[in-house]
N, C-alpha and C positions, 0 to 999 in steps of 0.2 A: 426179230428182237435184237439179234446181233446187228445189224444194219443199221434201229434205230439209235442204238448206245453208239457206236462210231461215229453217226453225225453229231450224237449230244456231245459226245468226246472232243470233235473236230473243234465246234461251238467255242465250246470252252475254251479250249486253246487260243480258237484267232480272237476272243474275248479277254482273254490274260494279256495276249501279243498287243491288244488296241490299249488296255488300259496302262498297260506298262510305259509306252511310247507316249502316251499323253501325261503322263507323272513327269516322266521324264523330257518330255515338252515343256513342258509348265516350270520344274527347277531351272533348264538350263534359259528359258525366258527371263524369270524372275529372280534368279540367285546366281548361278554361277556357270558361265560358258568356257570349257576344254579350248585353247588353243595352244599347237604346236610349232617350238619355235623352226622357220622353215633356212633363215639367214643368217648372215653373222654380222647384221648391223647395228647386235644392241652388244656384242662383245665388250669387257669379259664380264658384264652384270648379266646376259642372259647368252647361252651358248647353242649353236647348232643342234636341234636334239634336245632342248630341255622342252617338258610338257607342261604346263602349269593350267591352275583355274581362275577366270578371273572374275572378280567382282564385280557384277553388274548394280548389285544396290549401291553402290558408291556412290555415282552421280544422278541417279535415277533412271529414266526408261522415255525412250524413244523411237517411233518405228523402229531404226536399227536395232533395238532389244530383241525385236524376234527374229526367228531363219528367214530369209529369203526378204528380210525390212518390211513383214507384214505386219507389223504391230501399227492398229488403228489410232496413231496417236500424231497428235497436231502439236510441234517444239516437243519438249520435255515433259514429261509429269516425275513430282515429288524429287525433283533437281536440288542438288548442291555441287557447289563449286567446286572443282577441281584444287588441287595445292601444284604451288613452281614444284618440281621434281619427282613427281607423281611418275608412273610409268603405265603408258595408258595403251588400251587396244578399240583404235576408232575406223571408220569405216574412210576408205578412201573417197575424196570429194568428187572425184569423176569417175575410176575404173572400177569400184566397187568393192573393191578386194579388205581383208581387213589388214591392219598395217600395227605394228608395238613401236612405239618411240616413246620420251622424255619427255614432257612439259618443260619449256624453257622459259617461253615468252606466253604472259596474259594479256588480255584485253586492255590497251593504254602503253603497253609495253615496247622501247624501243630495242633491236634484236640487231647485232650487226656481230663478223668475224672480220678478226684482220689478223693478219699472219699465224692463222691456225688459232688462234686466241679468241675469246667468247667475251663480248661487251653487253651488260645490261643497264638499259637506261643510260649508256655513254658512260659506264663504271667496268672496267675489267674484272670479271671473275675470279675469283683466287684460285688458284692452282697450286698445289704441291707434287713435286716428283714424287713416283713411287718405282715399284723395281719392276723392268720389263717384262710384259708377256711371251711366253716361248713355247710354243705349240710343234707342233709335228707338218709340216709340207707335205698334205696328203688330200685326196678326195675325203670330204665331210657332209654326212647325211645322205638323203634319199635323192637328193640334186649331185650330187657327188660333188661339190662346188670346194676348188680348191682357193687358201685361205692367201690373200696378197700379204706382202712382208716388208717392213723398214728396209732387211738387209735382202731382199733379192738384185740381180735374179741369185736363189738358190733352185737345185735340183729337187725333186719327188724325196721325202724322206729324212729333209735337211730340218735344221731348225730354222724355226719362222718367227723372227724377232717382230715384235710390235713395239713401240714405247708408250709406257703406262704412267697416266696422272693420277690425282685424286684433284676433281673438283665441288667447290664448296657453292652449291646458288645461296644467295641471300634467302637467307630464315632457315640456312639448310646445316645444321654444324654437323652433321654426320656425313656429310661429301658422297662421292660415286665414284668409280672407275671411269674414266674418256681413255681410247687410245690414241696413237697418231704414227700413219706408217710413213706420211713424207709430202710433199706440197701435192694440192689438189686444187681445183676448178672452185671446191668452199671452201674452203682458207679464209679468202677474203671475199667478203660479200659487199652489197648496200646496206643503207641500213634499213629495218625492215619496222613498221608502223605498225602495231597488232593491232586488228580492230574491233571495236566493239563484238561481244558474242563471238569471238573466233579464237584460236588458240597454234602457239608454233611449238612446233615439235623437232626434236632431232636427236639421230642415233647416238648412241654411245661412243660406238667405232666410227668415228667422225670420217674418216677416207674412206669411209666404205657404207654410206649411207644416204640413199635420193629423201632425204625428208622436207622440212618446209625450208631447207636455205635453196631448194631446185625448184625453178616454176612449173604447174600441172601441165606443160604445151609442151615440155621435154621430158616429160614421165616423172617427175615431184611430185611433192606433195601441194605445197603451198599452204595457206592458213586452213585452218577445219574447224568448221564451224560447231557450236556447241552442242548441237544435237546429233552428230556425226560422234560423240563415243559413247565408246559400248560399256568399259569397264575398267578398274584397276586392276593392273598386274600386283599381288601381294607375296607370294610364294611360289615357289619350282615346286611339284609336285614326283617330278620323274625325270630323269635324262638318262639319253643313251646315246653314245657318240658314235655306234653304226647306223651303216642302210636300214636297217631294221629294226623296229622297236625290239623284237620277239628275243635276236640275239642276245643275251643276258650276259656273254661277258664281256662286252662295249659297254654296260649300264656305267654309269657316275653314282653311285653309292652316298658320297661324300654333297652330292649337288640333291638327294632327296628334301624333301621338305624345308629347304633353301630361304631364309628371309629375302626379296628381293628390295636394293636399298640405291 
């Protein structure tokens, strides 16, 4: 009698354990998929350490909607458009990996940098100063990755000056943060054709970012095609600027439930 209530016991459990996993399957397919941010290439709009969810209903659903790109689906289904300035999490066009950057450039769209500066359609971006970023010269996160700086070399410890803008994309009157720590290999680009169905993306922290101004043959991004994302980034859920999530007093308190813009 004891024997058979233990197995009926067992039962149940790995019966709660299945259905839980598949609820939880099914939201994180069709509404909303946990990613952690692991770099500092969307700085200072998303930081080392922030957790956020992101909206998969946004543009709809695509094999990449599900874990491991098993979703049985051919292009898109119940798709809508992306917006310039979105901040998207799509799947990388060759290594697989998923990747966060900015919507710059859409389908039609001409994309080119010259002297650190951001041209759309052969029109310069507007740009306004804003007051630098000044963090700490230290390992950050679970990579321990230490942060480059306008004013190095400084030592472990030092402060780590960035210079900070605010830019404005067309249709966008609420602007974003871009940093700039000093001349780089995309400064100045070609200029770049967006092509039908594909989309260019780039980091925040413009010096510290392989996104679509690096071709995929030197570890870029390059363009990504439409069915290649996953979701909109909308809100910071959590951040914690230690190795460890658990550590609670590294958390950012002030970065909870964060509009991301």
């Amino acid at each position: 009698m004891a024997k058979a209530e233990k197995k009926e016991g067992l039962f149940e459990t790995v019966k709660t354990v299945f259905w839980a996993l598949v609820i939880a399957g099914i939201f994180r397919t069709l509404f909303f998929q946990p990613f952690w941010i692991p770099s500092g290439s969307m700085k200072d709009t998303l930081l080392i350490g922030d957790f956020l969810f992101v909206n998969k209903m946004a543009y709809g659903y695509s094999r990449y909607s599900c874990p491991f790109s098993l979703c049985p689906v051919s292009g898109r289904i119940f798709g809508s458009q992306p917006e310039r300035g979105d901040v998207i999490v799509f799947r990388h066009p060759v290594n697989g990996t998923d990747f966060i950057k900015r919507l710059i450039g859409l389908p039609g769209d001409t994309v080119q940098m010259r002297d650190g500066r951001l041209y759309l359609n052969g029109e310069a971006v507007r740009v306004e100063p804003a007051p630098d970023l000044v963090e700490t010269k230290a390992p950050q996160g679970p990579q321990r990755l230490t942060p480059r700086c306008s004013n190095d070399p400084i030592g472990l410890g030092g402060e780590c000056i960035k210079e900070r803008f605010t830019e404005y994309l067309p249709g966008n009157d609420r602007g974003h943060s871009i940093l700039n720590i000093g001349m780089s290999s995309t400064d100045n680009t070609p200029v770049f054709t967006v092509p039908e169905g594909q989309y260019f993306f780039m980091g925040d922290n413009r010096d510290n970012s392989r996104d679509s101004r690096v071709p995929r043959s030197i570890g870029g991004v390059g363009f990504v095609p439409y069915e290649n994302l996953i979701g909109r980034a909308d809100r910071v859920v959590f951040s914690s600027a230690g190795s460890r999530m658990l550590y609670f007093w590294t958390w950012r308190l002030d970065r909870f439930f964060e509009e991301i813009v």
